[in-house]
C-alpha positions, 0 to 999 in steps of 0.5 A: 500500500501507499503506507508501506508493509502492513504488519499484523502483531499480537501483544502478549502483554498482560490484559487489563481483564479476564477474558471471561469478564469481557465476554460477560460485559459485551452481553450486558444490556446498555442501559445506564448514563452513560452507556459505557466507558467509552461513549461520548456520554462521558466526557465532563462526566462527574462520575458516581459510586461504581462509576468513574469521573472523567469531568477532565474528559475531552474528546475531540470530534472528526469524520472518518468516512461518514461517521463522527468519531471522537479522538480522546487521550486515554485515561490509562496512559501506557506511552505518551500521547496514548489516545483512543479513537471511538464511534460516536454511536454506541455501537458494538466492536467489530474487527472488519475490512472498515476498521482497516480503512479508518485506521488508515484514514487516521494516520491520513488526517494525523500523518505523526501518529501510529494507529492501531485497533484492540481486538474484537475477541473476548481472550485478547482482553484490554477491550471494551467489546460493547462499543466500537 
């Protein structure tokens, strides 16, 4: 491609959660404010018992392709500049041929920067399966 070799890596770091309580989670109903950590419901967020604050949160809105998408710095910094990127929409992860074309289009629109997407699968962990 125009970007070079496409490298495809598997961390075998430890996961931030048990592949089993990310099975659990993607299963659970979305029903509380916000939906999840990691939807836009969040940001200023003040947070509550059981819940995190995230009243420092601020998410920077792009497109990428015809979706709004948030660009965040994450609040479990493993490097410098740790960021997430994520759907406006709550909806589930999925790994497919558009996550691809996104993450390309991201190293477009931040040509300084290295994109790359967990894993949709429960025994990878680190994942928020419920949203995308």
């Amino acid at each position: 491609t125009k970007y070079g070799e496409l490298e495809i890596t598997i961390n075998l770091s430890k996961p931030e959660k048990d592949p089993k309580t990310i099975a659990a989670e993607k299963l659970v109903k979305a029903t509380n404010y916000p939906k999840c950590l990691l939807c836009m419901e969040n940001e200023g967020y003040q947070g509550r018992i059981n819940y995190p604050a995230r009243s420092n949160h601020r998410i920077i809105r792009l497109k990428l392709g015809d979706e709004v998408w948030g660009f965040q710095y994450s609040p479990y910094s493993y490097f410098n500049e740790h960021a997430i990127f994520l759907n406006s929409q709550h909806v589930p992860m999925a790994i497919t041929s558009k996550t691809f074309e996104q993450l390309l289009e991201i190293v477009d629109i931040l040509p300084g920067y290295f994109a790359g997407s967990n894993s949709d699968l429960p025994i990878s962990g680190g994942s928020i399966l419920s949203h995308n």
